[in-house]
C-alpha positions in Angstrom: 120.0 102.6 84.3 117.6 101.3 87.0 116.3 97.8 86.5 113.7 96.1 89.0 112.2 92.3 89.5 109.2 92.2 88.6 107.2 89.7 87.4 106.8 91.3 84.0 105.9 87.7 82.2 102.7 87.8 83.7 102.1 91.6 83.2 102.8 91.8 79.8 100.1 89.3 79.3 97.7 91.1 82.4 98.5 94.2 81.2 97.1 96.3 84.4 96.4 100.1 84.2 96.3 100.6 87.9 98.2 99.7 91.1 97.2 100.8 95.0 96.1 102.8 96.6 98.5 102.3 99.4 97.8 104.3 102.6 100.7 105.4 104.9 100.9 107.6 108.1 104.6 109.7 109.1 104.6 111.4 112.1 100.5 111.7 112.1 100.5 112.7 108.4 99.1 110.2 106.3 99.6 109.7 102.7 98.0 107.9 100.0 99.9 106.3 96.6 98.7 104.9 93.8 100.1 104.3 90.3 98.6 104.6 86.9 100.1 102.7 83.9 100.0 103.7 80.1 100.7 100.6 77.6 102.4 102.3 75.0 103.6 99.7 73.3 103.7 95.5 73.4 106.1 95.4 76.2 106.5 99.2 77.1 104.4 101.7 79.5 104.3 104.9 81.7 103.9 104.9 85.0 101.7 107.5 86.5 103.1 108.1 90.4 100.2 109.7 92.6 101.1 110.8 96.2 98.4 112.9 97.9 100.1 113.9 101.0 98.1 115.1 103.9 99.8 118.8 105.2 99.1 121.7 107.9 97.2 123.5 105.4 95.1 120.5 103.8 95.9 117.9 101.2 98.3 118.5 98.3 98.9 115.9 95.6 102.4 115.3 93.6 102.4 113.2 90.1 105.4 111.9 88.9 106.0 110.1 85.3 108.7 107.1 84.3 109.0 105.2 81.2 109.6 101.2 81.6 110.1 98.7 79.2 109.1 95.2 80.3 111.7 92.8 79.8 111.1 89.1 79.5 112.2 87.0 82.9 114.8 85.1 81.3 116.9 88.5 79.8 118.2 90.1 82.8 120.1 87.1 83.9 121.2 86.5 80.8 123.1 90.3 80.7 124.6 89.2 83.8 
């Protein structure tokens, strides 16, 4: 199990479908990330990863997929 801070109070009511774009440069490559979220459900959603990486031979982009489920503030701590 992963679990990360986030403010998800204030998402859940925000609800946002998109994050970024971030831009990034590794040894004079740049990059670009963004993220795409899917509310499946009242507190659940999929996260759409986006990284179009800059190569040799032109651009190439990846997309990767995770499923979160929002968790009120107060919860974690409480498991702990």
């Amino acid at each position: 199990m992963l679990a990360t801070v986030r403010d998800y109070d204030r998402l859940v009511r925000e609800r946002p479908t998109f994050h970024g774009p971030a831009f990034y440069e590794d040894v004079g490559r740049r990059h670009i990330v963004h993220q795409v979220w899917g509310w499946t459900g009242e507190r659940r959603y999929t996260m759409h990863l986006y990284i179009t990486r800059e190569t040799a031979a032109g651009w190439e982009c990846h997309h990767f997929t995770s499923a979160f489920h929002a968790l009120p503030s107060a919860m974690p701590t409480r498991a702990f």
